[in-house]
Residue frames as a rotation matrix with the C-alpha (Angstrom) as fourth column:
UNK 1
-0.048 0.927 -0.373 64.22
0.764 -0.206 -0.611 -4.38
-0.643 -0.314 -0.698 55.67
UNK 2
-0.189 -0.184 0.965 62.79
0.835 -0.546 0.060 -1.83
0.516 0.817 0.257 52.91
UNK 3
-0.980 0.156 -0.123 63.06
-0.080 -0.877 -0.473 1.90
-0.182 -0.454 0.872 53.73
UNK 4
-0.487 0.873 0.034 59.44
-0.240 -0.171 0.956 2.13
0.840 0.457 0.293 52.37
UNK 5
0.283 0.951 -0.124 57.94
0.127 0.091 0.988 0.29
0.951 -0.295 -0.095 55.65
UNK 6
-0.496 -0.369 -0.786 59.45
0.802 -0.542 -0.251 2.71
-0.333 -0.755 0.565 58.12
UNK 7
-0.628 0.721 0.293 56.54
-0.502 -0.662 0.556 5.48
0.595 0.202 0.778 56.20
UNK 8
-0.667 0.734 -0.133 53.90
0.392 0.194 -0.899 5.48
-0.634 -0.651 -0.417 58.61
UNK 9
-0.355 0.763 0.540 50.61
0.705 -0.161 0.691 5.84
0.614 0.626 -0.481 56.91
UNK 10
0.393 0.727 -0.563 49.35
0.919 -0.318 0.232 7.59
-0.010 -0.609 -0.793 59.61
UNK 11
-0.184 -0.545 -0.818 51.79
0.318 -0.820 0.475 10.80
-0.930 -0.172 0.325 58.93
UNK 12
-0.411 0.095 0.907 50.48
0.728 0.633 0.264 10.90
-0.548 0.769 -0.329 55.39
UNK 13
0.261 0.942 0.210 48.46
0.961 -0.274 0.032 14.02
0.088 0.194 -0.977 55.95
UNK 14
-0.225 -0.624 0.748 49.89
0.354 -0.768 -0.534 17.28
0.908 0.145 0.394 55.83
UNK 15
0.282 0.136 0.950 48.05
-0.508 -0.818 0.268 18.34
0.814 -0.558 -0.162 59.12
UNK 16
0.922 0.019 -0.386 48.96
0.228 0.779 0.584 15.24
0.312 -0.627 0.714 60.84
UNK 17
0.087 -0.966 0.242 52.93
0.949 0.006 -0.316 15.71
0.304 0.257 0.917 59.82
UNK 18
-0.195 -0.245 0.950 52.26
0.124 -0.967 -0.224 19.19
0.973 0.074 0.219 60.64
UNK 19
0.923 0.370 0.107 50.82
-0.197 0.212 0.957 18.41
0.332 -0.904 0.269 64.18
UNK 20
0.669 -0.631 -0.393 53.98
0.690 0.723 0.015 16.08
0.275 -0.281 0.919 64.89
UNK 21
0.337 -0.813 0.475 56.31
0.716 -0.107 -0.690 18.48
0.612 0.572 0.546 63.84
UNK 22
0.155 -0.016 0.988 55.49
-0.529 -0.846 0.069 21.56
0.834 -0.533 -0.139 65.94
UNK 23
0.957 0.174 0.231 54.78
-0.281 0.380 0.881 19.09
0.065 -0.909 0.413 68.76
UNK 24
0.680 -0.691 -0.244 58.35
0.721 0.691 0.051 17.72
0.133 -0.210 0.968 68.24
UNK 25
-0.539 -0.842 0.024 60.05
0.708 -0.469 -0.528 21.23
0.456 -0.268 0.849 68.93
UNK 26
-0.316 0.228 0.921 57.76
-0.825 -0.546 -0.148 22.57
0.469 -0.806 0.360 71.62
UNK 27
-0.892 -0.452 -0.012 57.07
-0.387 0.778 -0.495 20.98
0.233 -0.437 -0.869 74.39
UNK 28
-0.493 0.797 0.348 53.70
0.754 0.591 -0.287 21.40
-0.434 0.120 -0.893 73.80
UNK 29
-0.983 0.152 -0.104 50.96
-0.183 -0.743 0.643 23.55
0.020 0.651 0.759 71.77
UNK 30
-0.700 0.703 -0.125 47.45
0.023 -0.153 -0.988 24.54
-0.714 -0.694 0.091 72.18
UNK 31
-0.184 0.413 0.892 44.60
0.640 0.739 -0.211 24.12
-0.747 0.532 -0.400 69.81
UNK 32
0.931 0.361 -0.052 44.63
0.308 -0.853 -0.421 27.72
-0.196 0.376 -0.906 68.63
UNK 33
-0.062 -0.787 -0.614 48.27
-0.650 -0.435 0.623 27.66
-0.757 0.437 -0.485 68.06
UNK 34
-0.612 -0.320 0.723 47.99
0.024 0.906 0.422 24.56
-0.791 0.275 -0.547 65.91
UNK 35
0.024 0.755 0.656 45.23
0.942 0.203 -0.268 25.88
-0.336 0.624 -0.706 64.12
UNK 36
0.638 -0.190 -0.746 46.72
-0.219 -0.974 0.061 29.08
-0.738 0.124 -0.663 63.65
UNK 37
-0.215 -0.957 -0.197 50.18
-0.711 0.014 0.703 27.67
-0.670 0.291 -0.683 62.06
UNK 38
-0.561 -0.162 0.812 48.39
0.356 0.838 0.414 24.99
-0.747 0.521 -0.412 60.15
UNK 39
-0.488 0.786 -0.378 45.54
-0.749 -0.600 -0.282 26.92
-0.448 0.146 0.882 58.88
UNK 40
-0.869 0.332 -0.367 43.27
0.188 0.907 0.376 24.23
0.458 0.258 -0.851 59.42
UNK 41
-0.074 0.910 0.408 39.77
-0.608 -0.365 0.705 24.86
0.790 -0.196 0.580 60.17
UNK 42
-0.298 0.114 0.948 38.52
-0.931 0.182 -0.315 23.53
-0.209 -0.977 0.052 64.19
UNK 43
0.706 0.586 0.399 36.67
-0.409 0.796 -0.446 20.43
-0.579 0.152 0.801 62.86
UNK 44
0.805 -0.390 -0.447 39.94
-0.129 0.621 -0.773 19.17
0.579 0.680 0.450 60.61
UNK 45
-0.197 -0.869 0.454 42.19
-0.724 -0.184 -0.665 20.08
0.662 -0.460 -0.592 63.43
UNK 46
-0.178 0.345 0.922 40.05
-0.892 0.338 -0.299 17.72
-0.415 -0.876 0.248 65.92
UNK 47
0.944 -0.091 -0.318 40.03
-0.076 0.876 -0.477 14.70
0.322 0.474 0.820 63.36
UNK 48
0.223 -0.975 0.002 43.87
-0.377 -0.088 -0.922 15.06
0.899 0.205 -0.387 62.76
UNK 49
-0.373 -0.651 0.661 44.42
-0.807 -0.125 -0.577 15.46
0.458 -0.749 -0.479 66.29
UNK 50
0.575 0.605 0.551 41.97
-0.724 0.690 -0.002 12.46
-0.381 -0.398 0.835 67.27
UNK 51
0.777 -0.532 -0.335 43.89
-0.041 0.489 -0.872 10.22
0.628 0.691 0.358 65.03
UNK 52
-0.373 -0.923 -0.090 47.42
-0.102 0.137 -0.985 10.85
0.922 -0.358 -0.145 66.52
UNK 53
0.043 0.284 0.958 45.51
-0.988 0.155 -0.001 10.26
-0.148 -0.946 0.287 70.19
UNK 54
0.838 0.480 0.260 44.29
-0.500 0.866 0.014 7.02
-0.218 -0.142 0.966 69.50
UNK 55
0.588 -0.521 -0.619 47.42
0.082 0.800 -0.595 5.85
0.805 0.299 0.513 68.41
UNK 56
0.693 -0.538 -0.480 49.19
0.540 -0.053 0.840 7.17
-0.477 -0.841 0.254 71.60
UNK 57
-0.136 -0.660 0.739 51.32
0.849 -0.462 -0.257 9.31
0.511 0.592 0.623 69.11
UNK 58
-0.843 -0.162 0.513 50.18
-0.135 -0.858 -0.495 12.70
0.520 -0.486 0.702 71.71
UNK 59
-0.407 0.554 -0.727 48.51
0.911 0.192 -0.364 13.07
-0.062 -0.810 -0.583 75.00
UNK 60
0.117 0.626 0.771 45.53
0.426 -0.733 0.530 15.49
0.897 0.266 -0.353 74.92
UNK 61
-0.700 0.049 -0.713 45.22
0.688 -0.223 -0.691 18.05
-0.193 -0.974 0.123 78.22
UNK 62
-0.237 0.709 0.664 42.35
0.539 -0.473 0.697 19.60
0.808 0.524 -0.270 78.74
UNK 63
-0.614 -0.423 -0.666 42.14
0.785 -0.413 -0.462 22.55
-0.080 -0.806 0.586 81.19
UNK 64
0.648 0.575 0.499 40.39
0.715 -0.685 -0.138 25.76
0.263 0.447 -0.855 81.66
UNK 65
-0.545 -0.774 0.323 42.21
0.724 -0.628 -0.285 29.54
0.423 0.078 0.903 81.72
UNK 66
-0.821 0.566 0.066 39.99
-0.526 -0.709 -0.470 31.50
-0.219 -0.421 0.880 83.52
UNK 67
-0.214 0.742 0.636 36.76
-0.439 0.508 -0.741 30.63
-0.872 -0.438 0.217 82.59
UNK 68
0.410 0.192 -0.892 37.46
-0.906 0.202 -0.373 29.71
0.109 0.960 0.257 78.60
UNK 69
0.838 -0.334 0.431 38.28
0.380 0.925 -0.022 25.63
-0.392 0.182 0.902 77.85
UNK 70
0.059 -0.870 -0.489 42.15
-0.987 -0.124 0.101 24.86
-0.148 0.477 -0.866 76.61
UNK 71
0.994 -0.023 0.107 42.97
0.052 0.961 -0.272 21.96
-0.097 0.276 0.956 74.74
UNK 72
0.532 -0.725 -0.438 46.32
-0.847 -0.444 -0.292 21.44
0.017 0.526 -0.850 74.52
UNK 73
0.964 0.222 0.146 48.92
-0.196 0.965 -0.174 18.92
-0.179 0.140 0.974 73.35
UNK 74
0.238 -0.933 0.269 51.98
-0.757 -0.005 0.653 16.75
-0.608 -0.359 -0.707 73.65
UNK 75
0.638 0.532 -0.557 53.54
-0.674 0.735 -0.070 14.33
0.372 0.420 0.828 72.31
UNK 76
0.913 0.017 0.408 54.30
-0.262 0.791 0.553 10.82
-0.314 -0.612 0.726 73.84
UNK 77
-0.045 -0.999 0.006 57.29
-0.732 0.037 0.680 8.73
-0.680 0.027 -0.733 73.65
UNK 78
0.101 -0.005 0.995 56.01
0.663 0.746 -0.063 6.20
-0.742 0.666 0.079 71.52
UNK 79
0.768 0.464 0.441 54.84
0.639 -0.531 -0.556 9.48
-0.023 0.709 -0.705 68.98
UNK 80
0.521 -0.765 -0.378 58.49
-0.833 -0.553 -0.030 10.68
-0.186 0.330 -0.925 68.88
UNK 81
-0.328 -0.872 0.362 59.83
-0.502 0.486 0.715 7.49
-0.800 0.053 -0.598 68.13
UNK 82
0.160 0.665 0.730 57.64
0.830 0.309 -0.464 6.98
-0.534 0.680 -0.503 65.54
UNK 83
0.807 0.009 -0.591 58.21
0.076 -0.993 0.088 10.13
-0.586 -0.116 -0.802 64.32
UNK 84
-0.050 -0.975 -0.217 62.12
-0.742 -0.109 0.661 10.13
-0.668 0.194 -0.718 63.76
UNK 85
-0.715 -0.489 0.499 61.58
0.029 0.693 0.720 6.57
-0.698 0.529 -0.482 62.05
UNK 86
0.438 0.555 0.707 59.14
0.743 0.219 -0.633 7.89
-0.506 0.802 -0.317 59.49
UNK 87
0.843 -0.368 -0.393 61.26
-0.502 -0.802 -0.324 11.10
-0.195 0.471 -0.860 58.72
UNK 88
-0.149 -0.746 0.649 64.24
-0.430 0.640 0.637 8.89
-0.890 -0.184 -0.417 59.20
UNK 89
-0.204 0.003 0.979 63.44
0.710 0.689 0.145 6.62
-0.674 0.725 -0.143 56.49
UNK 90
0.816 0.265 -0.514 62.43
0.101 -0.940 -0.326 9.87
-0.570 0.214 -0.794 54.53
UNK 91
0.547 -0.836 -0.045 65.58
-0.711 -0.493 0.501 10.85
-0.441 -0.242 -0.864 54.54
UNK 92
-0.600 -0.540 0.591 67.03
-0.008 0.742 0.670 7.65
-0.800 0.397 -0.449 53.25
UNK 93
0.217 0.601 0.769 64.47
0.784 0.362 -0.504 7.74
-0.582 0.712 -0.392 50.34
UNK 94
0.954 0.043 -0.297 65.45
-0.113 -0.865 -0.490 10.82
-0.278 0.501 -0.820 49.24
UNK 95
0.168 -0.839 -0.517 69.06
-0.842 -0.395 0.368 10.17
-0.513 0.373 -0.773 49.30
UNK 96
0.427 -0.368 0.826 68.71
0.434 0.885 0.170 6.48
-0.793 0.286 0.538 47.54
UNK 97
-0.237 -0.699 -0.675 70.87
-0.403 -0.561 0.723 6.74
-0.884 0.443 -0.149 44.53
């Protein structure tokens, strides 16, 4: 099998890959931390983050804090094993000789 089709397409995007990442060392992150650390504007952060939903790649919680809305987000087991095998291969592309 080629390392090449272990690259998800769907990590392609810098805010996507940047979603993943935080989400893979917290156990989870609100929409105002994600859009703080990515410095993505509210309307590219809610594409991005629509994307990795539909695929099941993070589960969405929506909640309120007092009386203000919280989005906030995880990510699934399918969307860490996906994950590892697109950085994974990564990782083997970089080190081909």
């Amino acid at each position: 099998m080629s390392i090449i089709t272990n690259i998800n397409k769907l990590f392609d995007h810098r805010i996507r890959l940047g979603i993943m990442s935080i989400l893979m060392v917290n156990e989870y992150a609100d929409f105002n931390m994600l859009k703080e650390l990515l410095g993505a504007t509210d309307g590219n952060l809610a594409s991005h983050t629509k994307a990795l939903e539909k695929a099941e790649y993070i589960k969405v919680e929506k909640q309120f804090i007092g009386k203000k809305p919280n989005t906030r987000y995880s990510t699934t087991a399918l969307g860490k094993a996906e994950f590892n095998k697109h950085i994974n291969a990564l990782e083997k592309l970089i080190h081909i000789k």
